[in-house]
N, C-alpha and C positions, 0 to 999 in steps of 0.2 A: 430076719431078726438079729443078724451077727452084726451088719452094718449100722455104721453111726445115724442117729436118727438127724434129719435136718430139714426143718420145714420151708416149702417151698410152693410157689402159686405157681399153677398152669392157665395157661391164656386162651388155649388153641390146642387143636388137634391137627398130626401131619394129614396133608392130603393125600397119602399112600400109607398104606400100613408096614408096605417094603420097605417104607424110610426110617419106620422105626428105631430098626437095629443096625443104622445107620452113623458111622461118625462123622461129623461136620469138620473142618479144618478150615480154621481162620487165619490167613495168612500175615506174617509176623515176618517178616526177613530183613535181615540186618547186614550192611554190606559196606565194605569198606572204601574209602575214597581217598586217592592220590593228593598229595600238594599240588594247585594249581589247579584246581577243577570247581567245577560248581553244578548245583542241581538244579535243574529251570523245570517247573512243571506252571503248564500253561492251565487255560479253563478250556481251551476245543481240542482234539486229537488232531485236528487237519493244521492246524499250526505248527504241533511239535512236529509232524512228520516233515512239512514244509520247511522247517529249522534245519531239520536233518540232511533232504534232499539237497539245501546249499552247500554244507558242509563247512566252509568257510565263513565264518564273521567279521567284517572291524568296526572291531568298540571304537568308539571317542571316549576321551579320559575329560574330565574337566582338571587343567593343571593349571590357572592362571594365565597370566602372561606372558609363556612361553612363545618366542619368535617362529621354532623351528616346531609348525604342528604335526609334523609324523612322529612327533616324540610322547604327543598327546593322543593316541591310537596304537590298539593292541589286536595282532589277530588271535581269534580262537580257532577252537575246531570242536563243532557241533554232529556226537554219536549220539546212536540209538542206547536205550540204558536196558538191557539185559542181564533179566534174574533166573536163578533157578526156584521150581514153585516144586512142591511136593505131588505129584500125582498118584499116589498108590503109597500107603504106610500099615504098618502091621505092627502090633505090638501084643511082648509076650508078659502076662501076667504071672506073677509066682507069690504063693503068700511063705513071710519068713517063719521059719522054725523059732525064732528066737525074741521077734519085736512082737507085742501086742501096740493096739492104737485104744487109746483114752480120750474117750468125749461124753459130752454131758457134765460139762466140768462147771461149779457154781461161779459166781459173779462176785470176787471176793476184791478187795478191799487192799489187796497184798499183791508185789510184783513177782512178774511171769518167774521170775528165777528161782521168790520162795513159794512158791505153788508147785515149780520141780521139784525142790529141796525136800518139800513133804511128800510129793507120790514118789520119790526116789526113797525114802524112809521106811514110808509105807510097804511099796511093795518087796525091800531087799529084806524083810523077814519070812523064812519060813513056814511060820506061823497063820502069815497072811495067804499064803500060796504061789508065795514069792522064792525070788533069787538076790544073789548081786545081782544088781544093777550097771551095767558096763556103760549105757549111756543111753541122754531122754534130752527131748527137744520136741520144741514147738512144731508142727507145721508152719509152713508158710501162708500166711494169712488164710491163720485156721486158729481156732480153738479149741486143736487137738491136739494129744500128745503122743510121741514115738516114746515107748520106752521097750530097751534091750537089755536082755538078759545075756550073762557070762557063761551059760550053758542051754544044749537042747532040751526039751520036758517039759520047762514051766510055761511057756506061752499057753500051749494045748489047754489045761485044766483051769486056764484063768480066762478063757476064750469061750470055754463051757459053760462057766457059771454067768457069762450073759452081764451079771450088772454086780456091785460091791458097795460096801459103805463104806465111806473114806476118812477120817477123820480130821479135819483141819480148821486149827484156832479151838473156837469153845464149839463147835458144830461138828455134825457128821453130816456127810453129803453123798447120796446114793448116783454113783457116775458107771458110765458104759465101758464094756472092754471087748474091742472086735478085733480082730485079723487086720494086720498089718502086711498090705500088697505092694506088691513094685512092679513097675512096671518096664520091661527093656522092650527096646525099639528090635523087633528082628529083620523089618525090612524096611527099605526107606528108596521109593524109588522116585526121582526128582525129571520133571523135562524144562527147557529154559520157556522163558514169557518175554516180553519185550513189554515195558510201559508205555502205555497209546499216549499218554499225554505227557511225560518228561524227559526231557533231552539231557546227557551230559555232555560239559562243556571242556573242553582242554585244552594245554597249553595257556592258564593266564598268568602273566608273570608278577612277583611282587611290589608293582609299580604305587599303589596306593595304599589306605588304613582298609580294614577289611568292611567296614561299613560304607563307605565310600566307593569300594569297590561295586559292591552287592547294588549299591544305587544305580553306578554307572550300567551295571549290567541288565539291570531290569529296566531302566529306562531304555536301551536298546533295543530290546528284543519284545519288546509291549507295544513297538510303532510297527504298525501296518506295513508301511512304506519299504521296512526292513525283512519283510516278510515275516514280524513279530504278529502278538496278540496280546489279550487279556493273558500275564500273568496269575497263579493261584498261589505259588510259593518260590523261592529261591534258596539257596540255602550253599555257602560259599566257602572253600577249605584254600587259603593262603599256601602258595608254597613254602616249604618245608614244616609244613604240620601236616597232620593225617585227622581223618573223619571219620565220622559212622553214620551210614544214612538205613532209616527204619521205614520199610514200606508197608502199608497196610493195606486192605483193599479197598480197592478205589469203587466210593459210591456216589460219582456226580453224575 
């Protein structure tokens, strides 16, 4: 009854009741990429591996009518792309002495900042079973509020009384107030993965525009002949800039 109420459909039942109290970990990894590199993620794992196993590529460039065609040909160098994945995480809960969490909050008419404005008003009196107010803020794509007090005492007795009437505009509106947690990571133990289907590519030099590039390079590596395949994405970082590539899990 402390916690924010929020409604929610169930589908299905785990097939273990061991999995219940189970956390799931969706993996999210964010990893950064050199100038000069590209990401090739094919549709079969036996292509990228075969990408790999040559190690060696030479692209053709399309440059026109260049006399001298070695000038129109770049080699790469095709690795395996290794990530670290989370295998074992622990984390430690502590609810604060000083933040209560505000939800149940009405549907008004007014922005997020004067809707702080008033619960910051509200509860920096006494009177209300309040303090200062040191500081309040939205959650993150939440419709809850953090709000911190400038001393210990007042969360506890406003965490008791469960719900309050708030007053804001010509309305009063009855909103919840629960225990505000945080959560620190106490363990984090990671081992590496290797992606079955995407190669990274090195060494390409800034020889053309970056979409031109990206062309050259998928068309390359999509021919059979080159011991390529169906490409699913590419994704190409010019030397001297840097990248961020997002992996997610892979559900082909």
């Amino acid at each position: 009854s402390a916690l924010p109420e929020k409604k929610m459909i169930f589908k299905g039942l785990p097939a273990n009741k061991e999995d219940m109290n189970k956390l799931m970990l969706i993996p999210l990894i964010r990893c950064p990429l050199p100038g000069g590199s590209a990401l090739i993620t094919f549709e079969e794992a036996e292509v990228a591996q075969r990408i790999i196993e040559m190690k060696e590529h030479t692209v053709e460039l399309s440059c026109g009518q260049l006399e001298e065609l070695d000038q129109c040909r770049v080699k790469v160098q095709a690795v395996p792309m290794d990530i670290l994945l989370p295998s074992a995480l622990e984390i430690r809960l502590t609810q604060s002495s000083r933040s209560i969490l505000v939800s149940d909050l009405p549907s008004l008419s007014i922005s997020k900042e004067a809707l702080l404005d008033k619960l910051e008003l509200f509860f920096s009196k006494t009177k209300n079973g309040g303090s200062e107010v040191e500081s309040r803020s939205f959650l993150e794509d939440s419709q809850q509020v953090v709000l911190t007090f400038t001393r210990d005492g007042v969360a506890e007795p406003l965490i008791e009384r469960g719900h309050i009437q708030v007053p804001i505009g010509k309305g009063k509106y009855k909103i919840k107030i629960s225990p505000y947690m945080s959560g620190d990571i106490s363990n984090l133990q990671l081992q590496p993965s290797r992606c079955p289907r995407t190669v990274l590519l090195l060494g390409i030099p800034d020889a053309m525009s970056v979409e031109s590039m990206r062309d050259a390079l998928e068309i390359h590596f999509q021919k059979a002949s080159r011991g390529g395949g169906e490409v699913d994405a590419l994704a190409y970082v010019p030397a001297g800039r840097t990248g961020v590539a997002v992996f997610v899990e892979d559900t082909a």
